[in-house]
GUTORNU-447253 format. One record per residue (C-alpha): x, y, z. Coordinates in nm, 4 decimals. Layout:
<nodes>
NODE        xx        yy        zz
NODE         X         Y         Z
...
</nodes>
This chain:
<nodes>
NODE        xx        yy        zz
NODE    0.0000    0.0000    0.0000
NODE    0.1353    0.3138   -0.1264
NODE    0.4003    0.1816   -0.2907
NODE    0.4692    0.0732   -0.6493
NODE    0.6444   -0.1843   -0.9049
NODE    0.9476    0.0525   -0.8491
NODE    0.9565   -0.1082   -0.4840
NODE    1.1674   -0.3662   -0.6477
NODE    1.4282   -0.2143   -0.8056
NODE    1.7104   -0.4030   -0.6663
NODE    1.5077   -0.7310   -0.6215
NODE    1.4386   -0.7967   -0.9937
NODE    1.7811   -0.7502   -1.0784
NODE    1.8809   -1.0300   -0.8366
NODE    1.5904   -1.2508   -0.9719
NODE    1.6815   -1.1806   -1.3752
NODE    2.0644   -1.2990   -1.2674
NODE    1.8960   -1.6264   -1.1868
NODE    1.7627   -1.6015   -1.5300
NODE    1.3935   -1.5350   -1.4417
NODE    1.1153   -1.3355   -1.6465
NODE    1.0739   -1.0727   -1.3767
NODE    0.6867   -0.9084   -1.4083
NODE    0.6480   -0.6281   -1.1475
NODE    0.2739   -0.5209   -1.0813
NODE    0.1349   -0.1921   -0.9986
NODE   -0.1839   -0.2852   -0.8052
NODE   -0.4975   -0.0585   -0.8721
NODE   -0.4784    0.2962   -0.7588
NODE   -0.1002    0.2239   -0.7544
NODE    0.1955    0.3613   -1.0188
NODE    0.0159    0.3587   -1.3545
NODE   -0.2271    0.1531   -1.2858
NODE   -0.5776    0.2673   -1.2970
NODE   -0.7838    0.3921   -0.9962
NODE   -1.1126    0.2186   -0.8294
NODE   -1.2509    0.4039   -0.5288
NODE   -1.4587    0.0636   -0.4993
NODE   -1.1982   -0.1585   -0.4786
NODE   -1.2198   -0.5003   -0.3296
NODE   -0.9241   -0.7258   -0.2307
NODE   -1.1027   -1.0005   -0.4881
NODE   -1.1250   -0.6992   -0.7294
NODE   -0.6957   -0.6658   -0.7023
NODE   -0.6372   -0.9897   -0.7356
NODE   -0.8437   -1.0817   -1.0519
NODE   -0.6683   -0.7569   -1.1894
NODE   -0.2916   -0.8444   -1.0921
NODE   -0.3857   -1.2390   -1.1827
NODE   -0.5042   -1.1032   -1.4800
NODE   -0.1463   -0.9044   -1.6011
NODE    0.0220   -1.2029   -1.4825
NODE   -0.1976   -1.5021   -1.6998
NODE   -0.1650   -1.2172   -1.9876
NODE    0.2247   -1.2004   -1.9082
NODE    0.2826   -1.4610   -1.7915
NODE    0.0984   -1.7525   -1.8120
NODE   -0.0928   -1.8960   -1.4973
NODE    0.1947   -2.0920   -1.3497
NODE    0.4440   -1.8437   -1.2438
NODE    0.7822   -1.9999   -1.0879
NODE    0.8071   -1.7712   -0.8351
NODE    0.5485   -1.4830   -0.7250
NODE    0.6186   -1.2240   -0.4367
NODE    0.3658   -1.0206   -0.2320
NODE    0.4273   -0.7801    0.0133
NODE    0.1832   -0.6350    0.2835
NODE   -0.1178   -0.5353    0.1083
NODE    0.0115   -0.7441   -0.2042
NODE    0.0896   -0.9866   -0.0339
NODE   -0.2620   -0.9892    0.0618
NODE   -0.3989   -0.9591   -0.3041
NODE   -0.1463   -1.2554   -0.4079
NODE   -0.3261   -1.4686   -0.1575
NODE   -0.6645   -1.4251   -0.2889
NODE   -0.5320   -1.4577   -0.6172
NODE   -0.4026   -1.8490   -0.5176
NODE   -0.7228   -1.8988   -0.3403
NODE   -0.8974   -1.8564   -0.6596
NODE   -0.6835   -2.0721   -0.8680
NODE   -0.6131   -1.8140   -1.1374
NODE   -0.2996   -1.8725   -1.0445
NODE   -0.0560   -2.1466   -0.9402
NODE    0.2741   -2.0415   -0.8464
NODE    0.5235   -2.3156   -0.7631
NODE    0.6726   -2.0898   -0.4838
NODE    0.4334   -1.8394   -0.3437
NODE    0.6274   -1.6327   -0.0685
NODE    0.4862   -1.3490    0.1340
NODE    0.6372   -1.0253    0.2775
NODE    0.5192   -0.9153    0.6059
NODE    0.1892   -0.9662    0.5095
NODE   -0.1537   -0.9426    0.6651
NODE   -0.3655   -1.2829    0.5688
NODE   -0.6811   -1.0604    0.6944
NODE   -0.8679   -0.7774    0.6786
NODE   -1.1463   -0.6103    0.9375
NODE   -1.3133   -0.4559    0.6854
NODE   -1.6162   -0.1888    0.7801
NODE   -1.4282    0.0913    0.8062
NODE   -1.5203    0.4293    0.7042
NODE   -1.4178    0.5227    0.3678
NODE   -1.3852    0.8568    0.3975
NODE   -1.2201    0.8157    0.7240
NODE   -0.9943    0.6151    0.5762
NODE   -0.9435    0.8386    0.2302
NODE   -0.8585    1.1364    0.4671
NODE   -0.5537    0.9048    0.6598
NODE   -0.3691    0.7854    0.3566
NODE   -0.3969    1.1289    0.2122
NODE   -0.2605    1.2738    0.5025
NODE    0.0371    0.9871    0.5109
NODE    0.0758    1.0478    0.1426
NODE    0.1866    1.3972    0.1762
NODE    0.4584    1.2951    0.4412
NODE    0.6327    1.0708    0.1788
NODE    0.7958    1.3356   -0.0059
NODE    1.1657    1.2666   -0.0799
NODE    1.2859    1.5128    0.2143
NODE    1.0663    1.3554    0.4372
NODE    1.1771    0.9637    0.3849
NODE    1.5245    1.0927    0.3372
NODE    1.4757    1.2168    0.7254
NODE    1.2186    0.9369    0.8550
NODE    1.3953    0.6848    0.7227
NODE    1.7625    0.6459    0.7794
NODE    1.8003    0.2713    0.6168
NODE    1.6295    0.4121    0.3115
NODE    1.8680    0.4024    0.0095
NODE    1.8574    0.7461   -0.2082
NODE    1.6978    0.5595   -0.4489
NODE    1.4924    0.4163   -0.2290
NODE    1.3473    0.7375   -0.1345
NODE    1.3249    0.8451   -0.5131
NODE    1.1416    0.6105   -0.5787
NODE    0.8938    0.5695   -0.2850
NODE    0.8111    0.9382   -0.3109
NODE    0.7138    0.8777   -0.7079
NODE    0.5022    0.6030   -0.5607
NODE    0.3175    0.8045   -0.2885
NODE    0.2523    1.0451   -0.6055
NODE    0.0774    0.8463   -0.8387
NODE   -0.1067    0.6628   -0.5194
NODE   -0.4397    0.7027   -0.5198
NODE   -0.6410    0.7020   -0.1695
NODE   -0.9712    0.6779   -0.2627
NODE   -0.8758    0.3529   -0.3809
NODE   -0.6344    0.2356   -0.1634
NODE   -0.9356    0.3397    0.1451
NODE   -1.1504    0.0855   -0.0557
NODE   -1.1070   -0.2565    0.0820
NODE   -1.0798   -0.1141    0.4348
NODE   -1.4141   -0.0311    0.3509
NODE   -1.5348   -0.3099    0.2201
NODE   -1.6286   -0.6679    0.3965
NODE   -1.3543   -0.8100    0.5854
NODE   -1.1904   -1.1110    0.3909
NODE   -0.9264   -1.3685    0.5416
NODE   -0.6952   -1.6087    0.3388
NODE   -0.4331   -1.8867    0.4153
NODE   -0.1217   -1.9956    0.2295
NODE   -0.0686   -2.2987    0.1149
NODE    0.1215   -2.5323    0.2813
NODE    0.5011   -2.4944    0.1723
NODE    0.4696   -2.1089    0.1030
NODE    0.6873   -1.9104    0.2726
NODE    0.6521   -1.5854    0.4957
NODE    0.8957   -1.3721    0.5984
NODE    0.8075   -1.1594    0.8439
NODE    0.9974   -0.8580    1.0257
NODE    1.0888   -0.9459    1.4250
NODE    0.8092   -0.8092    1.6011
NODE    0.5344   -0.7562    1.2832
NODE    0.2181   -0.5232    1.3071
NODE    0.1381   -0.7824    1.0545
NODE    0.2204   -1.1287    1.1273
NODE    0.2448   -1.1510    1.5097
NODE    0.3587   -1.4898    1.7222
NODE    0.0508   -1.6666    1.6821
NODE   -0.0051   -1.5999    1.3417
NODE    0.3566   -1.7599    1.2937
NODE    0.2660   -1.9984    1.4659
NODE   -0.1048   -2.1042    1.3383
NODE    0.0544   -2.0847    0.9833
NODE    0.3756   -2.3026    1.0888
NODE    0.1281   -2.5795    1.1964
NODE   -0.0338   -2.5533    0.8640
NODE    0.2557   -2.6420    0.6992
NODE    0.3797   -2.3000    0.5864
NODE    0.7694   -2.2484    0.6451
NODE    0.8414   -1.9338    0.8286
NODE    1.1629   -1.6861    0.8120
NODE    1.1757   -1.4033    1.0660
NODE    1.4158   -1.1126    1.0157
NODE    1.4778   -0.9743    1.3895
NODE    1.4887   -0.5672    1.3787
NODE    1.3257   -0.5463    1.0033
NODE    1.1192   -0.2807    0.9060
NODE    0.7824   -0.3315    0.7501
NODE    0.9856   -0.3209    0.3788
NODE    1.2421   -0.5770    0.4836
NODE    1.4447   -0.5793    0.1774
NODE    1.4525   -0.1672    0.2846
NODE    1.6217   -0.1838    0.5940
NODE    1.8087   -0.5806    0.5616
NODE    1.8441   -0.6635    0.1892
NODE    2.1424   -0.9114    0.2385
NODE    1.9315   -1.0939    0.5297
NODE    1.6275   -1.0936    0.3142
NODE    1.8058   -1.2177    0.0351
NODE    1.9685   -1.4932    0.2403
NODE    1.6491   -1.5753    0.4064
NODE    1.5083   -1.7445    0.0691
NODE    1.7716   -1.9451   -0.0542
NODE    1.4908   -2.0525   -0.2620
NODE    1.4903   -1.7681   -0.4561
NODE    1.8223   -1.5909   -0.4397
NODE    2.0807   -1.8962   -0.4368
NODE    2.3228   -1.8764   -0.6879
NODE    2.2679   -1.4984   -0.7963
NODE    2.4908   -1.2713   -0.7024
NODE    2.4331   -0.9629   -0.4847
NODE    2.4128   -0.6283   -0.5741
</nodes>
């Protein structure tokens, strides 16, 4: 949420050195994608497993969410539009409330939106990268809050992974506490913690989130 396909700038690189097709996705009312003040978490994910069966095919070898995406790529499973051999998610929430008030809602992310100005995550956020920050603050441009407010809004929706996904989490997560690590570890879902992450692991510990998915990373070599 707020972000964009620019979020992983230095994480495609890594995944075309393995020799991967690397397909980066703004989600609605993100980057260039279009806006949807009604947005539904179902609504994202038939429109990112859409670009990707379009793309891509709807067996990807590897797909990626994180937070909010990560999210959208679990609803996306759960519908079988697509079949990932490796599904791994970010610091992500498997759940949403829902119910909230729209406008309530609208008026917060505009708020944060305006505080993600280069200066500002240049100052706010000392393991930011400068290109981190240029990027991030082209993102919170082009982000929409209307739409982003919009599945806050809507009816609260809950996913699970399936078994031999993998989450990586930051050590403590808003997002995935103890006992969600733990519910989803008895499921069958393998789980890599990053102590002293921020939300945007790869942000604040690339190398550890790199070596935390051999899976993915082994055998490329870092930038």
């Amino acid at each position: 949420m707020t972000g964009s396909s620019e979020s992983w700038w230095r994480i495609a690189p890594l995944l075309a050195d393995r020799g991967y097709r690397v397909l980066a996705v703004d989600l609605p009312g993100h980057g260039l994608s279009p806006r949807d003040p009604g947005l539904t978490v179902h609504a994202a994910a038939e429109a990112v497993a859409d670009s990707i069966v379009d793309e891509c095919g709807q067996t990807p070898a590897i797909a990626i969410g994180h937070s909010f995406g990560g999210l959208v790529l679990a609803a996306a499973v759960d519908s079988g539009r697509i079949v990932p051999e490796l599904s791994v998610f970010v610091d992500a929430p498997l759940r949403t409330r829902g119910g909230w008030d729209h406008a309530e809602v609208t008026a917060e992310y505009q708020q944060e939106r305006q505080g993600r100005t280069y200066e500002r995550l240049r100052a706010s956020r000392p393991y930011y990268s400068d290109q981190d920050c240029v990027v991030e603050a082209r993102a919170a441009e082009r982000f929409d809050p209307a739409t982003g407010a919009a599945p806050a809004a809507a009816t609260g929706v809950s996913f699970q992974p399936r078994p031999g996904s993998i989450i990586v989490r930051a050590e403590p997560s808003n997002y995935v506490d103890d006992a969600c690590a733990t519910e989803q570890r008895e499921r069958g879902v393998i789980i890599r913690s990053i102590p002293g992450a921020a939300h945007s692991i790869w942000y604040s510990h690339f190398d550890q989130f790199v070596d935390a998915l051999p899976e993915v990373f082994r055998g490329s070599a870092a930038l």
